[in-house]
N, C-alpha and C positions, 0 to 999 in steps of 0.2 A: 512347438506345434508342427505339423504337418500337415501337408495337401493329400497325401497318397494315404489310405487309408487301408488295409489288408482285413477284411472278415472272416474271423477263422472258420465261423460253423457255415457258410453258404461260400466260401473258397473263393469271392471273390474284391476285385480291388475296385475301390471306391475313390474317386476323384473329385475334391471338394472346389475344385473350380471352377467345376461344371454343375450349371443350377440341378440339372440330374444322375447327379455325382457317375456319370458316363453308363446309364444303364437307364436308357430313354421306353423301353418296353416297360419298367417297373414304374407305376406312376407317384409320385410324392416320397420315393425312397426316403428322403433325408426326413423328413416327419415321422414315418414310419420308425427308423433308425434312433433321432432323435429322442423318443416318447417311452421306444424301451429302453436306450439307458438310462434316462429320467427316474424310469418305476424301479431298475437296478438299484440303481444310487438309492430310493427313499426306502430300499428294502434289505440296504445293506447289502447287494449282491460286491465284493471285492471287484476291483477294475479288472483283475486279472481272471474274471470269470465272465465277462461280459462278452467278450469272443472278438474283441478290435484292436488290433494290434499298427504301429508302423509300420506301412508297406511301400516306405521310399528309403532314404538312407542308411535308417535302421535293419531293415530288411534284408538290403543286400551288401550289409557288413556282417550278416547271418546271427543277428542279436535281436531277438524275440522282447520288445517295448512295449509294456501296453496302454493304453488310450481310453480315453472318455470324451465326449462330446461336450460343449457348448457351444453357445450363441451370445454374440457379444456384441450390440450395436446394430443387430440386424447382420452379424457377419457370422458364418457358421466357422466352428472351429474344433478341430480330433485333439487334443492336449495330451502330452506325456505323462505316465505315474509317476513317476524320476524325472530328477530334475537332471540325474547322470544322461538320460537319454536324449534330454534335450540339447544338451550341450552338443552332442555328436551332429548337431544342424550348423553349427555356427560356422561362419565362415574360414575359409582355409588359411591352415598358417603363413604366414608373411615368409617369404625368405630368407628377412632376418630374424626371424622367431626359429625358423629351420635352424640358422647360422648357430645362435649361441647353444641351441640344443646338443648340437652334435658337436661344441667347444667343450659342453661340460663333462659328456662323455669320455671325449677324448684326453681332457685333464685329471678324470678321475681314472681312466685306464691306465695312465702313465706311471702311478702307483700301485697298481695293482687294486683297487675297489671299483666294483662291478656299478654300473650305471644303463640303465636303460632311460628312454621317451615315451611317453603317452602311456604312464604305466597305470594298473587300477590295484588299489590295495583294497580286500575284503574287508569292512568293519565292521559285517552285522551278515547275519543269513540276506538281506536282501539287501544291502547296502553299499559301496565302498567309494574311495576316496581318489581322482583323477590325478596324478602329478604328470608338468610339463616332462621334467628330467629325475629320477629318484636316484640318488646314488647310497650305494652301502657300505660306510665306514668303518672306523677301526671298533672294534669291542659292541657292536650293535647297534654304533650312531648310523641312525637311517636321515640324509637333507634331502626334501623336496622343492628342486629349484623352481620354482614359476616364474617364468619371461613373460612380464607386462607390457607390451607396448604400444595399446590402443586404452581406451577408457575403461575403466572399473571401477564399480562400485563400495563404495564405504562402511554401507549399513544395510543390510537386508538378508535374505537364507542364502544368498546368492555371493555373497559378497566377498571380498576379500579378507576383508576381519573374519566374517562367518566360515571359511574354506580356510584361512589362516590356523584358525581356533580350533576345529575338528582336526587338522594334521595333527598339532601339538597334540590333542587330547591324545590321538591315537600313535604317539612315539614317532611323529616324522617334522624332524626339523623345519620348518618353513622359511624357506629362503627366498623373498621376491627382489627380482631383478625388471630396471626398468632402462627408459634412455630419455626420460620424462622428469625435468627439474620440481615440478609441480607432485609427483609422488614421492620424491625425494623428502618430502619435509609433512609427510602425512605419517601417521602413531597409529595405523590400522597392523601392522605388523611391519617387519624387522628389511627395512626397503637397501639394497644396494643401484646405482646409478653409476653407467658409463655414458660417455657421449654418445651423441647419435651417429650412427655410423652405418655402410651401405652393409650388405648382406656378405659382398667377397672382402671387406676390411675388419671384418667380427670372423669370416670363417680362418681367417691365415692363423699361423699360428705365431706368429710375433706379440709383441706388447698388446695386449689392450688392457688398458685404463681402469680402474673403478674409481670414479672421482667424489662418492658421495656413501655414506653408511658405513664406511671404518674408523675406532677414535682409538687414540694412544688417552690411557688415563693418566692423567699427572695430579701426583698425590703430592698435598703439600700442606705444613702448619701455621695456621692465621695468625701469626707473629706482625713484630712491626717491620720484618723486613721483606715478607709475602711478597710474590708477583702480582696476586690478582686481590680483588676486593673481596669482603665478607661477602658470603651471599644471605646469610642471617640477619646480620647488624650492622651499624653506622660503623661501628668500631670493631677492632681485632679481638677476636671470642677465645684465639687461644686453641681453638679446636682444630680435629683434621677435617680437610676438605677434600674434594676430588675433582677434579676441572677434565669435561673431557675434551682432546684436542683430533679436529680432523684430520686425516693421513691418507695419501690413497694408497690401491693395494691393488696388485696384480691380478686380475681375473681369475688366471691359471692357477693361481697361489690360493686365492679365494676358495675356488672351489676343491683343491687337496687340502689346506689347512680347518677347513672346516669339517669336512669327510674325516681327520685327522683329530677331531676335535682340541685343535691346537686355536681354531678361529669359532668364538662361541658367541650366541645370542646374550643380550642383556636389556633390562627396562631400566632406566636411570630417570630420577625426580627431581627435579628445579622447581621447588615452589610445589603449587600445582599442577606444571606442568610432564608430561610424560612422552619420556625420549625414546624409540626404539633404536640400537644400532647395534653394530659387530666389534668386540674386543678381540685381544689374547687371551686364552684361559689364563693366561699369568697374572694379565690385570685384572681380570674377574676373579679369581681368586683372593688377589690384594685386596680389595674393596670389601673382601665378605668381612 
């Protein structure tokens, strides 16, 4: 949503904060306004024919958004047709949202794979896909890192399974990075975790940590002299099993061995239950 409203066919800019959205000679504009996108809408005119566009953020980032009206509670409201557009309101990145963006860049430049920020990939004539950091791997592995560090959503168009699910569809690895013990242990997609840390201890370029979402697989046969229990049965099955063990893993490393696809996505199944984490293609291969 937005307050600043741009009309294209009368050139001028409407202001929803003000009960006469700032055009006090015009009387009842917003009624006015209101009533014909109403008859728009019940006539199938497309949003993008109705003449209202974004005319605050959107605007003067020179990206043409366009709008529809409602009314919600008694509160008047310009709505974006893209949920892409709405996104460009939300609040500005953190520092250390900045930090690890321009880590990953810099880890993925060090090999020589191309990495930009705030990239948009086409995936439809009127479509495309937002990535925090995209980097471009070896043989056409394309990882889209997204640095989570404020709240996110589980289930909805918006959400991170939903945004996880479209990258994949459309050929881009989904890589979420968080600093959030509580994402760490969520199956919405494939979560790595470092400690929390200030903005200039994630930009140096020293050690940092990933202490959550990589596992070394350890394969091993349910004999009687096994390390770990059946996860089947009371007693030894005699079968192979696969136990996976946590490891942590170099950030920098993180993001070249994956670019590399040396470090690959996997879903693993305990019961019912459904794992997401990061292997070696060695051990993911092993497993197949």
């Amino acid at each position: 949503m937005a307050n600043i409203v741009w009309h294209e066919k009368w050139g001028i800019e409407l202001d929803l904060t003000r009960g006469d959205l700032g055009h006090e000679s015009i009387p009842k504009l917003w009624e006015l306004l209101y009533q014909n996108d109403r008859i728009d809408a019940l006539r199938g005119v497309p949003v993008a024919k109705r003449g209202l566009q974004c005319g605050g953020v959107c605007r003067r980032a020179g990206v043409v958004a366009w709008m529809y009206l409602r009314e919600r509670g008694g509160r008047r409201e310009a709505v974006h047709e893209r949920a892409e557009d709405e996104q460009r309101h939300r609040a500005p990145l953190s520092d250390e949202h900045k930090a690890y963006q321009e880590r990953i860049v810099r880890a993925a430049d060090s090999l020589g794979y191309p990495a930009n920020s705030e990239v948009r990939t086409a995936v439809g004539p009127r479509s495309w896909i937002q990535t925090d950091t995209l980097v471009q791997g070896e043989g056409g592995i394309r990882v889209g890192w997204e640095i989570q560090l404020s709240s996110a959503g589980a289930e909805g168009p918006r959400s991170v399974k939903a945004r996880a699910s479209k990258a994949a569809k459309h050929g881009i690895i989904p890589a979420w990075h968080t600093d959030r013990s509580d994402y760490a242990r969520r199956t919405d997609t494939h979560w790595t975790r470092s400690d929390h840390l200030p903005a200039e201890v994630i930009a140096k370029t020293g050690d940092l940590r990933v202490v959550s979402g990589f596992r070394v697989l350890d394969f091993w046969r349910c004999g009687i002299h096994a390390l770990y229990r059946c996860p089947d049965t009371p007693n030894r099955c005699g079968k192979r099993h696969v136990t996976p063990k946590p490891r942590d893993v170099l950030f920098d490393d993180l993001v070249r061995k994956t670019a590399a696809g040396l470090i690959v996505p996997i879903t693993h199944r305990t019961g019912s239950t459904t794992h997401r984490f990061w292997v070696t293609d060695a051990d993911r291969d092993q497993g197949r």
